[in-house]
C-alpha positions as CSV (number, residue, x, y, z in Angstrom):
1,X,170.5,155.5,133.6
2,X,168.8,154.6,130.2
3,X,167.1,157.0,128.2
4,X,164.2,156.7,129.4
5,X,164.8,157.8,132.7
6,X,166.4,160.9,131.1
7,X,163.1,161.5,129.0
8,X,159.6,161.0,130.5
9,X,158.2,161.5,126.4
10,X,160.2,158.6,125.4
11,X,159.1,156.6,128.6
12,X,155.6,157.5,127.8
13,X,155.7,156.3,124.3
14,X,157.3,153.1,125.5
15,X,154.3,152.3,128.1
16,X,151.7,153.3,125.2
17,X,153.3,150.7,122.8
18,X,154.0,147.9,126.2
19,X,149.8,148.6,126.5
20,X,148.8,147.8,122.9
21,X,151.2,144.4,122.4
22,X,148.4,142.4,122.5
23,X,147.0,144.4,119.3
24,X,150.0,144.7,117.6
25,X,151.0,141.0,117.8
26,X,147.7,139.9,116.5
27,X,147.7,142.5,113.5
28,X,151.2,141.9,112.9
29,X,151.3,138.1,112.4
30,X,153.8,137.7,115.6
31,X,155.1,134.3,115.8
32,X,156.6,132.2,119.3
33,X,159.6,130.2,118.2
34,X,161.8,128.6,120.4
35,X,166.1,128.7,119.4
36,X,167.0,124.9,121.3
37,X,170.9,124.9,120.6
38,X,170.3,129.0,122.7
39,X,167.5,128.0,124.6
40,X,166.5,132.0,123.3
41,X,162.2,132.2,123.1
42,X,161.5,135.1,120.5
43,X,157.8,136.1,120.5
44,X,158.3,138.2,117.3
45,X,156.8,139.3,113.9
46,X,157.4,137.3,110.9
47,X,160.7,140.2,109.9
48,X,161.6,142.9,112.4
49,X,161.9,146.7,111.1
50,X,165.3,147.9,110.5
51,X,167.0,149.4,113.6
52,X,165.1,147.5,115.9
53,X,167.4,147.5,119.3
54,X,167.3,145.1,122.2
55,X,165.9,146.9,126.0
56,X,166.5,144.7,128.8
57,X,163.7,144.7,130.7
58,X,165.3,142.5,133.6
59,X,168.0,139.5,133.6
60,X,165.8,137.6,131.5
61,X,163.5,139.4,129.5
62,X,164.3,142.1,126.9
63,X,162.1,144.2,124.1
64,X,162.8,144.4,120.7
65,X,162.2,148.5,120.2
66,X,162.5,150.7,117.2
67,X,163.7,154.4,116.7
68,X,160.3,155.6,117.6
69,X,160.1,153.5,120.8
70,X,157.7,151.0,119.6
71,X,157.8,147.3,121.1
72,X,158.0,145.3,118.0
73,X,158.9,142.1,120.0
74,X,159.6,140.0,123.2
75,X,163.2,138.7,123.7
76,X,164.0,135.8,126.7
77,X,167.0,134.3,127.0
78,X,168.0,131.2,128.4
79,X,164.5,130.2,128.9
80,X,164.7,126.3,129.8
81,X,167.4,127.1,131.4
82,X,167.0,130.0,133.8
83,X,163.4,131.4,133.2
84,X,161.7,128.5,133.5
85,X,163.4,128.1,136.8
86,X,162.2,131.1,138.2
87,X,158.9,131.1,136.6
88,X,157.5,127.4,137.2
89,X,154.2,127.6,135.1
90,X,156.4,128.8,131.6
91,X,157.5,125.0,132.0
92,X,154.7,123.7,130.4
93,X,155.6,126.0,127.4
94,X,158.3,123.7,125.7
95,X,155.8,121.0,124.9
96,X,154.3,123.6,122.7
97,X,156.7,123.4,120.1
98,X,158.0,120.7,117.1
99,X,160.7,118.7,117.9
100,X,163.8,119.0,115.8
101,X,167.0,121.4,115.9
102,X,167.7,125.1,115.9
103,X,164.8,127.5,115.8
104,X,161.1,125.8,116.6
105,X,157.9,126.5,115.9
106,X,154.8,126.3,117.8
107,X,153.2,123.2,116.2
108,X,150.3,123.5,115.3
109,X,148.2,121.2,116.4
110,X,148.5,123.4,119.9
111,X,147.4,126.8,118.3
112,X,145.0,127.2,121.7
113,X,147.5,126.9,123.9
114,X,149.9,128.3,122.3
115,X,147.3,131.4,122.2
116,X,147.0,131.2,125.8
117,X,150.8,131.1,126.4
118,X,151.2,134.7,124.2
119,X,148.7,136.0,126.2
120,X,151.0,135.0,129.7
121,X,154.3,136.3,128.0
122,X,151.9,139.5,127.1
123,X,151.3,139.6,131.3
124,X,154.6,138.7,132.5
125,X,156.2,141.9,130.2
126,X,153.7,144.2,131.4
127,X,154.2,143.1,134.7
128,X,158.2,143.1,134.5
129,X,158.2,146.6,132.9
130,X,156.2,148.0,135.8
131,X,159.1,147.4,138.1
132,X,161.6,147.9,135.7
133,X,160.2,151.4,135.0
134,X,160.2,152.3,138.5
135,X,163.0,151.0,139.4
């Protein structure tokens, strides 16, 4: 059981912060880059506070939370190779980025789409941490 189950405040503050991402990524500068050689998407800001922990939302999606339960940042893993899979439309996502080695950046040529794509990883967290939380 994680902590949150053991303490509805903590849960509650979680939810509060899942419900103003789309705020806090736009105030805070958040950036998509994509890790090729880990095939790791980080939707994150430019430097994550200290202490910032790693909640698995599901197999594939995690949150990057600090000591006061604030999502600072959105975590998938193997994303070419096991998200996409299972979520067809993020395909389209990998075109967004530079080519070259090690971590990516959107390029930025794409800055509309690229919008529109934070805006789907936004959905697809608050949609996972639905059933995650009531699980």
């Amino acid at each position: 059981m994680n902590k949150f189950k053991r303490n509805p405040e903590k849960l509650k503050t979680l939810i509060k912060s899942l419900y103003s991402l789309p705020q806090r990524a736009e105030t805070d500068k958040w950036k998509v880059l994509y890790d090729k050689e880990l095939d790791n998407l980080y939707y994150v800001p430019p430097k994550l506070p200290h202490n910032t922990w790693l909640f698995d939302l599901n197999n594939e999606i995690a949150l990057y939370v600090t000591p006061k339960n604030d999502v600072v940042g959105i975590f998938i893993e193997y994303f070419s190779s096991n998200f996409t899979e299972h979520q067809k439309e993020y395909k389209k996502a990998l075109k967004l980025f530079k080519k070259g080695k090690g971590i990516l950046e959107v390029d930025k040529r794409r800055k509309t789409d690229a919008k529109m794509f934070e805006g789907a990883l936004i959905t697809e967290v608050l949609k996972n941490s639905s059933n995650t939380m009531n699980a």
